[in-house]
C-alpha positions as CSV (number, residue, x, y, z in Angstrom):
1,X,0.0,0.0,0.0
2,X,1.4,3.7,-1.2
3,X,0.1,6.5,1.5
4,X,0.6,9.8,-0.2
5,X,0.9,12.8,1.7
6,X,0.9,16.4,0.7
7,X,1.3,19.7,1.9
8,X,2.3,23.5,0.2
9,X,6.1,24.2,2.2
10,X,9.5,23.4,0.8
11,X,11.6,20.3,1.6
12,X,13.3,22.1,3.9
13,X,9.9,23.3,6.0
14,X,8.9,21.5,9.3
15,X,6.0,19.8,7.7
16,X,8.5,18.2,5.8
17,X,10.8,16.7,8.2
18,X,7.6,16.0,10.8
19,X,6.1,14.2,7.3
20,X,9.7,12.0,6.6
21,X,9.3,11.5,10.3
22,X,5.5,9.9,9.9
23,X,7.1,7.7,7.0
24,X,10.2,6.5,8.5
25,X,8.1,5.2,11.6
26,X,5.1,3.7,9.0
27,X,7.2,1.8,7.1
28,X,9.2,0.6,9.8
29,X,6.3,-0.8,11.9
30,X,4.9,-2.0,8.4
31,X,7.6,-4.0,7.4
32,X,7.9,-2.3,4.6
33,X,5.1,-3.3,3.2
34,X,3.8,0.3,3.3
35,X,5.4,3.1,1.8
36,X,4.8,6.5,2.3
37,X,5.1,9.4,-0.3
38,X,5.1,13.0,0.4
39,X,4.6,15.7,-2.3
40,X,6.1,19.0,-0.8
41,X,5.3,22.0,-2.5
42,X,2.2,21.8,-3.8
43,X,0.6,24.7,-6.3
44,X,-2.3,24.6,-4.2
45,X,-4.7,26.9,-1.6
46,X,-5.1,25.6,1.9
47,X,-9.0,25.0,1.3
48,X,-7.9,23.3,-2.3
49,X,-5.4,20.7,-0.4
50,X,-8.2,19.8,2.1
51,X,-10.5,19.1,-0.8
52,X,-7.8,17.2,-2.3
53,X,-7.7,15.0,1.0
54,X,-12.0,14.7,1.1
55,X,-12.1,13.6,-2.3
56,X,-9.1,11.1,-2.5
57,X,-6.7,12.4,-4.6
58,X,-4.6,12.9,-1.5
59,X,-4.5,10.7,1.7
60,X,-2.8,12.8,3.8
61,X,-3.1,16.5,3.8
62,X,-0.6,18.8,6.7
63,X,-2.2,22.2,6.5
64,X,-2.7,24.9,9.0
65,X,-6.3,25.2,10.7
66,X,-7.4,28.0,8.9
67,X,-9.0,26.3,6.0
68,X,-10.7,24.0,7.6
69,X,-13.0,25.9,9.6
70,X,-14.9,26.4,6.1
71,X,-16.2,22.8,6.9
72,X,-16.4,23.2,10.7
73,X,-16.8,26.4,12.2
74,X,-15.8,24.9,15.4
75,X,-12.4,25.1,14.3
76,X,-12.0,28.3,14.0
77,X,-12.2,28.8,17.3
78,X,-8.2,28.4,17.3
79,X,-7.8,31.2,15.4
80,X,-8.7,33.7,17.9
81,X,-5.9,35.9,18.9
82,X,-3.7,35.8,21.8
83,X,-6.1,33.3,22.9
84,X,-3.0,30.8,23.8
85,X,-0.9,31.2,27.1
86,X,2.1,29.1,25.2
87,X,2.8,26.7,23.4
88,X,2.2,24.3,26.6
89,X,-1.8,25.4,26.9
90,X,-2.0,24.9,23.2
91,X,-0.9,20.9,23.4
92,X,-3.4,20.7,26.3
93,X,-6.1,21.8,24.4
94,X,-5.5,20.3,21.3
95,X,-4.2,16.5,22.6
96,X,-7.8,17.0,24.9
97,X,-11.3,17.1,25.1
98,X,-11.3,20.3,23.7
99,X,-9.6,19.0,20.6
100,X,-10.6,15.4,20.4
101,X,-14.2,17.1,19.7
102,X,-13.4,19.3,16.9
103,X,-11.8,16.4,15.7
104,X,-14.9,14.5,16.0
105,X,-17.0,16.7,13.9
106,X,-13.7,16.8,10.9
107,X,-14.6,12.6,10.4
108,X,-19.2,14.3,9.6
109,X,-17.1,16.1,6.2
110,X,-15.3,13.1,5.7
111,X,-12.0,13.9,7.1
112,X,-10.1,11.8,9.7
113,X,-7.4,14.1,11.9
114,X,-5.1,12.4,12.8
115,X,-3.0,14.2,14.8
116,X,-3.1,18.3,16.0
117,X,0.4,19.1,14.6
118,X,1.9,23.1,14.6
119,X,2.6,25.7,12.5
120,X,3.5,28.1,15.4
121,X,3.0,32.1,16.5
122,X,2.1,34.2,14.0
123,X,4.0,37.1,13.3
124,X,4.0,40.1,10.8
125,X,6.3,41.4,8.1
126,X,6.7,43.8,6.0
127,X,8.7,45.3,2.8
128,X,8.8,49.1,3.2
129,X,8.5,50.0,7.3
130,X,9.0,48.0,10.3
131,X,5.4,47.6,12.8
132,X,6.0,48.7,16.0
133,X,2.5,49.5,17.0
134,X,-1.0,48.2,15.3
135,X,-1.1,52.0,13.8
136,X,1.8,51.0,11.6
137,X,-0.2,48.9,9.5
138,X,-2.7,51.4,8.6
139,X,-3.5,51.4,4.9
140,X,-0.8,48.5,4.2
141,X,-1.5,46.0,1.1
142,X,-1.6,43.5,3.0
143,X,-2.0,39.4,2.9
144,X,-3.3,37.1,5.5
145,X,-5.4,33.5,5.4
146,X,-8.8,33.7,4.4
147,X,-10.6,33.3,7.4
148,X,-12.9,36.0,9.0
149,X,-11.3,36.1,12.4
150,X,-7.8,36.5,10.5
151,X,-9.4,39.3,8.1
152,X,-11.3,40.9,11.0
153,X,-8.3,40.8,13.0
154,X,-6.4,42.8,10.2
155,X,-9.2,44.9,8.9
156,X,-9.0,46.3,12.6
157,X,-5.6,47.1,12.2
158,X,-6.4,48.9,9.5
159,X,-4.4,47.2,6.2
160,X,-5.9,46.9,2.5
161,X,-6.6,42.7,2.6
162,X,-5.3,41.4,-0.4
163,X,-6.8,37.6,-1.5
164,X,-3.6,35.7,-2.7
165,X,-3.1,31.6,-2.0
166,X,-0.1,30.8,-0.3
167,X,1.7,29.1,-3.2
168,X,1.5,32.7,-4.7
169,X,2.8,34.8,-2.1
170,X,6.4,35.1,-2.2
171,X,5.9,36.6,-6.0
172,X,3.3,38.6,-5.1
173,X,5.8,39.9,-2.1
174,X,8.4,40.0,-4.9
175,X,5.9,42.5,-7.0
176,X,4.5,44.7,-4.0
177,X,0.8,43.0,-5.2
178,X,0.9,43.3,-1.6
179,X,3.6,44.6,0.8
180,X,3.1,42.6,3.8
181,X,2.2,39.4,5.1
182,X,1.8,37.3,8.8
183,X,2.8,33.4,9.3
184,X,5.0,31.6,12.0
185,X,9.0,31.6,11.7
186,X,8.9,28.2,10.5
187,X,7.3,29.1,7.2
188,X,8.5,32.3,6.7
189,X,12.3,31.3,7.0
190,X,12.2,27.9,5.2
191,X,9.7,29.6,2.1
192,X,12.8,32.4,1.8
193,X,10.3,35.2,2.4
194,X,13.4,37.3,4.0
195,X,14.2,38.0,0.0
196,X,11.5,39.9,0.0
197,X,10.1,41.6,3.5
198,X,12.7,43.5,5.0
199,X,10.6,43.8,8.6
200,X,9.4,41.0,11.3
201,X,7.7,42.2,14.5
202,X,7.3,39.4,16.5
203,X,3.5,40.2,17.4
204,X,3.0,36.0,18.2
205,X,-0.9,37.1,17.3
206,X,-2.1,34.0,17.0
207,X,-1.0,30.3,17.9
208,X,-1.6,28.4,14.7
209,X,-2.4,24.8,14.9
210,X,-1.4,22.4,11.7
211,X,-4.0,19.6,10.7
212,X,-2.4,16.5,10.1
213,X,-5.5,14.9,8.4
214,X,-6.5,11.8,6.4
215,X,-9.3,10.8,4.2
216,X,-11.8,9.4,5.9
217,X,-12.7,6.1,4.0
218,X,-9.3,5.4,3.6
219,X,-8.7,5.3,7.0
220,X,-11.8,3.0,7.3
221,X,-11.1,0.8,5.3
222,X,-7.9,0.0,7.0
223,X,-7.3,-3.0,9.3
224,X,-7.7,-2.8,13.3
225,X,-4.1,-3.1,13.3
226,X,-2.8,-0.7,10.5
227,X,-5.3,2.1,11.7
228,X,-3.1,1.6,15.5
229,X,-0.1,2.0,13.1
230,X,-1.2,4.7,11.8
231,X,-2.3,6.8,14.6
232,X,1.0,5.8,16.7
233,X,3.3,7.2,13.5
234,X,1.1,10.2,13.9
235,X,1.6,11.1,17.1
236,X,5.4,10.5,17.1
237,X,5.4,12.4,14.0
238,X,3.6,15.5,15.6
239,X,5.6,15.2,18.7
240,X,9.1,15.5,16.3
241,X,7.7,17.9,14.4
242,X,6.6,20.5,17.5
243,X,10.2,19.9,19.2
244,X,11.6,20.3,15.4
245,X,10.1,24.4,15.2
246,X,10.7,24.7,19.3
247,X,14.5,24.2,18.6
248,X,14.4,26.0,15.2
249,X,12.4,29.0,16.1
250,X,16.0,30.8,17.3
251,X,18.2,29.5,14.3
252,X,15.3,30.7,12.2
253,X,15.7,33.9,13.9
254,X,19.3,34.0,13.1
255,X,18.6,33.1,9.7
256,X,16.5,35.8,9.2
257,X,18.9,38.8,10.5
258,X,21.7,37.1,8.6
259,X,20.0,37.7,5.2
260,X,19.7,41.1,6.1
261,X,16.1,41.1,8.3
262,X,15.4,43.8,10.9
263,X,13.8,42.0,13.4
264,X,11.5,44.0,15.9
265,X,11.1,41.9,19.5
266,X,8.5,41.6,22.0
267,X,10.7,44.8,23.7
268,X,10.6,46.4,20.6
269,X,6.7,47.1,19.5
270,X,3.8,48.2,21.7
271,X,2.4,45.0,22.6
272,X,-0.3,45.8,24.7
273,X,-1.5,48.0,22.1
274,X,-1.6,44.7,19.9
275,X,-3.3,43.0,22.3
276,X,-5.9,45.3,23.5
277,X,-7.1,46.0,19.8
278,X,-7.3,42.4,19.1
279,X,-10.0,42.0,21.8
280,X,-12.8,43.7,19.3
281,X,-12.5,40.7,17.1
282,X,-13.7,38.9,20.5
283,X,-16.7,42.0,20.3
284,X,-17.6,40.8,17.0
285,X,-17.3,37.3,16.3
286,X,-16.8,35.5,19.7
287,X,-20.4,35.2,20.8
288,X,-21.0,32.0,18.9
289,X,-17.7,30.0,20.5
290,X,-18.0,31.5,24.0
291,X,-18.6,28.1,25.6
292,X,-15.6,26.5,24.0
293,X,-13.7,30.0,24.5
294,X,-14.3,29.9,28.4
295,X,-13.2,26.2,28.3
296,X,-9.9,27.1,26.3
297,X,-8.9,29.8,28.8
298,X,-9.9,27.4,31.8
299,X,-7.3,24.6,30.9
């Protein structure tokens, strides 16, 4: 049996090494007698890989959460920013109750998630002025996931939301299209993004899950025994890949200022003011999740 597994980053990405890490533990367990592909790079949206998954054409998707809360609005509820203590309260959540039944209501839309893996803290950059305060982004071209907590989050801040998949950001960097974007260290250092942004303030706006997720039937149709296979490489494979982007985040960092990157720290911008803005998107959308909210801040 081929298991085929797909995601948008580079080779060099963390989704990568957490997805080599998934295959070398598979086909060890297997015998061999499964073998694992993963297709990096894909010229594809986040809500066009997860489709890619429901439908079969992938297996195994590795995406961030964003996309999927088209299909459950539940999940969404992960978007919300600076709703995350650390990383620590994040695993809590996620490896719990809390994320067990999000998970629950992926497998009504045909989806089987496998593991909660991680993309990381957000932050933002930017090719022409460094942010230092959510002022700074006033007016700014700017590109972000298509979510509405994501675009009411920025629409507060004030930029110009530009619609752009991720596979064509870094050339729509490249041609100011849009002149700022926000994503964890661990995709903006490994997709070369430092080319073209000259700024990153370390806002850590949102903690972004990954979705580490499987077709449905497939996983089915599998065997008692090679569905426990499968789950156990998952989990190992998510545990690699969070303690992969927890030891990367600083050489990332360094990375980053040694290709020329001004780098604005926690220190460095008005973070309260970040924070205290972002509490309107709470105003606006968070009525609908605040049972699950209150239980998120609880654990």
């Amino acid at each position: 049996m081929i298991i085929t597994v797909g995601h948008l980053n580079p080779v060099d990405s963390p989704y990568q090494r957490g997805a080599q890490m998934f295959k070398k533990v598979l086909e060890k367990s297997t015998g061999g007698q499964t073998k694992v592909r993963i297709l990096p790079k894909l010229n594809l949206s986040g809500s066009q890989l997860i489709q890619a998954v429901r439908e079969g054409k992938l297996d195994i998707g590795i995406t961030a959460s964003g996309p999927i809360g088209e299909l459950v609005p539940e999940a969404n509820v992960f978007d919300f920013p600076y709703l995350f203590r650390s990383r620590q309260h994040a695993y809590r959540v996620l490896d719990g109750e809390i994320g067990n039944s999000v998970n629950r209501k992926m497998e009504r839309v045909g989806l089987k998630n496998l593991a909660w893996w991680e993309n990381g803290f957000r932050h933002i950059t930017t090719a022409t002025k460094p942010i230092r305060k959510p002022s700074d982004l006033k007016g700014l071209k700017f590109r972000t996931l298509d979510s509405e907590i994501y675009e009411t989050l920025f629409r507060i801040w004030g930029t110009r939301l530009v619609s752009i998949p991720f596979s064509g950001l870094y050339q729509a960097l490249k041609n100011r299209t849009v002149e700022g974007e926000e994503n964890p260290l661990g995709i903006i250092v490994p997709n070369r993004f430092y080319e073209v942004q000259h700024y990153l303030s370390l806002t850590s706006h949102v903690y972004s899950p990954a979705l580490f997720v499987m077709n449905k039937r497939k996983f089915d149709g599998l065997s008692k025994m090679m569905k426990q296979k499968i789950l156990h490489a998952s989990k190992i494979s998510r545990d690699f890949e969070r303690h992969y982007l927890i030891k990367h985040d600083p050489i990332y960092l360094q990375i980053a200022r040694k290709h020329g990157m001004r780098i604005l720290t926690k220190k460095e911008i008005d973070y309260a003011a970040f924070v205290r803005t972002s509490r309107k998107v709470y105003a606006l959308l968070g009525k609908p999740y605040a049972n699950i909210l209150r239980r998120i801040r609880s654990t």
